[in-house]
C-alpha positions as CSV (number, residue, x, y, z in Angstrom):
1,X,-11.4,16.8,-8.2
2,X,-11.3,20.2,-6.3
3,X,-8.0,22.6,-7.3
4,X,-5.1,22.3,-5.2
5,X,-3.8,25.4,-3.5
6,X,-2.6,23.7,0.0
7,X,1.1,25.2,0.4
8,X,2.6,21.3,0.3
9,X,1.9,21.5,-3.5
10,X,3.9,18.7,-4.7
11,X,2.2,16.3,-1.8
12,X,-1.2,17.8,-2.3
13,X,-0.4,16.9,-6.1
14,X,1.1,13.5,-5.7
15,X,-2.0,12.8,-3.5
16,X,-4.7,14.0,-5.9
17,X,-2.9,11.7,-8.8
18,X,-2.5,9.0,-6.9
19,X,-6.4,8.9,-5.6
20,X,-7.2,9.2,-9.6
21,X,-5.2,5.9,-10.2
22,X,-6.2,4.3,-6.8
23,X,-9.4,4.9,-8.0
24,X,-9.3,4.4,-12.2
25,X,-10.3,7.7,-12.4
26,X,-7.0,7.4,-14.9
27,X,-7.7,3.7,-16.4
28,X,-5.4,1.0,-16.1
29,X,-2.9,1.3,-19.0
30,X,-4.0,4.5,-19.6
31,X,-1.9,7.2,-21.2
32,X,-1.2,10.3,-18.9
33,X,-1.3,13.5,-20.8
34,X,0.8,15.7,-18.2
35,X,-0.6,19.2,-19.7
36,X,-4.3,18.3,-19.1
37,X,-3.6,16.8,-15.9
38,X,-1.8,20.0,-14.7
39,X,-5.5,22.1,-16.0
40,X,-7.3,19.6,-14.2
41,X,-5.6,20.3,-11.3
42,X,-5.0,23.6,-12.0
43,X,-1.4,23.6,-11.3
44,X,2.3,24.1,-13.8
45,X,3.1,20.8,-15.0
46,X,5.7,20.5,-13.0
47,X,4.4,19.2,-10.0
48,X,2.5,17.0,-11.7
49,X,6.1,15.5,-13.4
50,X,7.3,15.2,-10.1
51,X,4.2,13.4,-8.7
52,X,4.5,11.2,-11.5
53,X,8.3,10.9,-10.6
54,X,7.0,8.8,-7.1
55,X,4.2,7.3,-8.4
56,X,6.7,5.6,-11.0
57,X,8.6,4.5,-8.0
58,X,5.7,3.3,-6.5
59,X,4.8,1.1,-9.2
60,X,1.3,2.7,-10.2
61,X,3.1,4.5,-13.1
62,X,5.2,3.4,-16.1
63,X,7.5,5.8,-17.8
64,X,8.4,4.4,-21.6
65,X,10.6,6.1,-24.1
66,X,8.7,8.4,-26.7
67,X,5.4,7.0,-24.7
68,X,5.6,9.1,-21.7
69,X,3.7,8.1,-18.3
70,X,0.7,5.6,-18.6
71,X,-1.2,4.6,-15.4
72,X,0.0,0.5,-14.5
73,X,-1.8,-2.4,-15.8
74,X,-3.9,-3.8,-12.4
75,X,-2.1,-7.0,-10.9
76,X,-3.1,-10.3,-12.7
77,X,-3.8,-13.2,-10.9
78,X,-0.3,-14.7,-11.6
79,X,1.3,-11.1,-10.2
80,X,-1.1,-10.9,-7.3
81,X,0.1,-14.8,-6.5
82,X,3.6,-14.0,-6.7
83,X,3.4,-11.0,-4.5
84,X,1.5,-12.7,-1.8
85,X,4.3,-15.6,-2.4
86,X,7.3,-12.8,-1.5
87,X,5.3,-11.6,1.4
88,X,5.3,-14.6,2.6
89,X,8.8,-15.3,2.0
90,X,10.0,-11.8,3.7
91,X,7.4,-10.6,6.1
92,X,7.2,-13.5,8.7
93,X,11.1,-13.9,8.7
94,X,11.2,-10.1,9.6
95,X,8.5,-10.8,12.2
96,X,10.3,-13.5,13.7
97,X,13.3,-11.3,14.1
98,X,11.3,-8.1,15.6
99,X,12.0,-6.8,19.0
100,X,8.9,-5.0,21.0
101,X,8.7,-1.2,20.9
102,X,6.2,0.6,23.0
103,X,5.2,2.1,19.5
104,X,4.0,-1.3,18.0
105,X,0.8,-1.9,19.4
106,X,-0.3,1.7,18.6
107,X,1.0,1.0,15.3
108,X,-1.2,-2.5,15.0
109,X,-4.5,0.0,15.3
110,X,-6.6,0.6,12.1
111,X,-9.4,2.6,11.0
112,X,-13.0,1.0,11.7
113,X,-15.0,1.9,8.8
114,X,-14.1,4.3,5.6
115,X,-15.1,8.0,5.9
116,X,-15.6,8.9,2.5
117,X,-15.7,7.1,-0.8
118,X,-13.2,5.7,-2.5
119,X,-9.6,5.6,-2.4
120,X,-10.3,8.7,-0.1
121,X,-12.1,6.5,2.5
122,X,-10.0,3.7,3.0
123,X,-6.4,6.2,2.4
124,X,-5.8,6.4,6.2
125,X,-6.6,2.3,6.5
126,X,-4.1,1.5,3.9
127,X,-1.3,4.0,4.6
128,X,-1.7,2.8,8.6
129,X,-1.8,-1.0,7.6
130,X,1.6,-0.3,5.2
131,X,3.4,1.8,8.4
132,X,2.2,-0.9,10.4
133,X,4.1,-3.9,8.1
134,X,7.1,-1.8,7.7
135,X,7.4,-1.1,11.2
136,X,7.2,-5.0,12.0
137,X,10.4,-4.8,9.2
138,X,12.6,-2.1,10.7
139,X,12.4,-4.1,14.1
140,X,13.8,-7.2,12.5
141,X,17.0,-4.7,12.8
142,X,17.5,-6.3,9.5
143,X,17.6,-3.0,7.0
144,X,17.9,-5.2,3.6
145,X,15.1,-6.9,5.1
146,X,13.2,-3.9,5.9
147,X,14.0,-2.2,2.4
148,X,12.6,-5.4,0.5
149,X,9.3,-5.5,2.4
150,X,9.0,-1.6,2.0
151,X,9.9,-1.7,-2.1
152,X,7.2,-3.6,-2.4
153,X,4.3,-1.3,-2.3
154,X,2.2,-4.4,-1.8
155,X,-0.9,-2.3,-0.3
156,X,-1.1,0.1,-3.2
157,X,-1.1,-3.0,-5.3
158,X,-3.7,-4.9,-3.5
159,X,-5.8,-2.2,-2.9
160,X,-5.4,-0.7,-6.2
161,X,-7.6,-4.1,-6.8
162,X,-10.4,-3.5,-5.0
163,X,-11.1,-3.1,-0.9
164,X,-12.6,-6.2,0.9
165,X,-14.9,-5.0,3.5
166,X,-13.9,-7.9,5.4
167,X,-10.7,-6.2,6.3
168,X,-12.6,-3.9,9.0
169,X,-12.7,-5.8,12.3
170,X,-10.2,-8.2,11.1
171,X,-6.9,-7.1,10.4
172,X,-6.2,-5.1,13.0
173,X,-7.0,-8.2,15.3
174,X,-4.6,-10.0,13.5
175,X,-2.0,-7.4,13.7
176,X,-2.8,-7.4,17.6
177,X,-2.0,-11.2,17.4
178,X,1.2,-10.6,16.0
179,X,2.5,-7.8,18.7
180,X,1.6,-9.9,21.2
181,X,3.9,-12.5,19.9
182,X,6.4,-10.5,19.7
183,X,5.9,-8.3,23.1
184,X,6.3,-12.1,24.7
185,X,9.9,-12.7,22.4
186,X,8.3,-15.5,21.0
187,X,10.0,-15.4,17.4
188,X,8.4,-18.7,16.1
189,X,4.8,-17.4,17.3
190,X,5.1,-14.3,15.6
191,X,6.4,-15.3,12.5
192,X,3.2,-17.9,12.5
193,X,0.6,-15.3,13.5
194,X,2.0,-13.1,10.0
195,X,2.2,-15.5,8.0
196,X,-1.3,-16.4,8.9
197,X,-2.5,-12.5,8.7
198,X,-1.0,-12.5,5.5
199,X,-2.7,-15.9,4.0
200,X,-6.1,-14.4,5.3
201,X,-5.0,-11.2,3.3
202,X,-5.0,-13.1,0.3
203,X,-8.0,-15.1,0.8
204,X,-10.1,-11.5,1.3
205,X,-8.4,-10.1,-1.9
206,X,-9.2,-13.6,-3.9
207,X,-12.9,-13.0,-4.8
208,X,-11.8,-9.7,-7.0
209,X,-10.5,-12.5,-9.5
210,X,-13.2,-14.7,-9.5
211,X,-13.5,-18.3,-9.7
């Protein structure tokens, strides 16, 4: 992990901890010693508290009483069930509800293939896929809706798991499928289309748990 000295210390530092837990560089479960973090960064601690600050709000942190910060346990099966289950509940009602914007189908785009390993190489994918989700959500003009989907975090989650090659190719046709649904104000149709880009979601992410 090279030293950050960018001047957006606090992103540069919320970035470089969340790529060591994207990538268990810092183990599930793991406790997070803030002071050796900060040397290995080569930063105060204090960015490094406040990184830790969003990451607890991002769910890939826990902060306990006399504990400290340790690095979130990865998703069981049950969790990973149950989050697909409340995407499925929110993210095709919001879909249904979206109006088109000029922005969307730029939006539905995604990266082709990673450039670089690790979380590193598939960052832009998953941060493009989330915007993508969350833009479908803010077009519903439903903003408890939109904060629901958004709270989330489900693509940190899954892809905290592991990252299906599969997706490249795929999802970003699916995502297509779903503008177009919505570009023709056909609510039913593009509620269908997410719910079915969803589903195929979870099928891609099933083989990290085994049979």
């Amino acid at each position: 992990m090279r030293p950050v000295r960018r001047l957006t210390l606090t992103d540069d530092v919320y970035t470089s901890v969340q790529t060591l837990i994207m990538d268990h560089a810092v183990a599930p479960g793991e406790k997070i010693n803030i002071d050796a973090l900060a040397r290995r960064l080569q930063v105060s601690p204090t960015p490094v508290r406040e990184a830790l600050a969003r990451l607890e709000s991002d769910g890939l942190v826990r902060k306990r009483a006399l504990v400290g910060y340790t690095a979130s346990p990865l998703l069981s099966r049950a969790e990973f069930e149950d989050l697909i289950e409340m995407r499925l509940l929110l993210e095709p009602a919001a879909a249904a509800k979206a109006v088109h914007a000029e922005d969307l189908r730029a939006e539905a785009d995604l990266p082709v293939q990673p450039d670089a390993p690790g979380f590193q190489g598939i960052a832009g994918f998953t941060a493009q896929d989330a915007r993508f989700h969350h833009r479908v959500a803010e077009l519903s003009g439903n903003g408890m809706l939109h904060d629901a989907i958004v709270r989330l975090r489900s693509h940190l989650h899954l892809f905290r798991l592991n990252f299906p090659q599969s997706h490249y190719g795929t999802s970003a046709a699916e995502h297509h499928r779903i503008v177009d649904a919505i570009a023709a104000g056909d609510g039913a149709a593009a509620g269908a289309a997410m719910h079915d880009h969803i589903t195929a979601a979870r099928e891609r992410h099933l083989s990290y748990f085994g049979s």
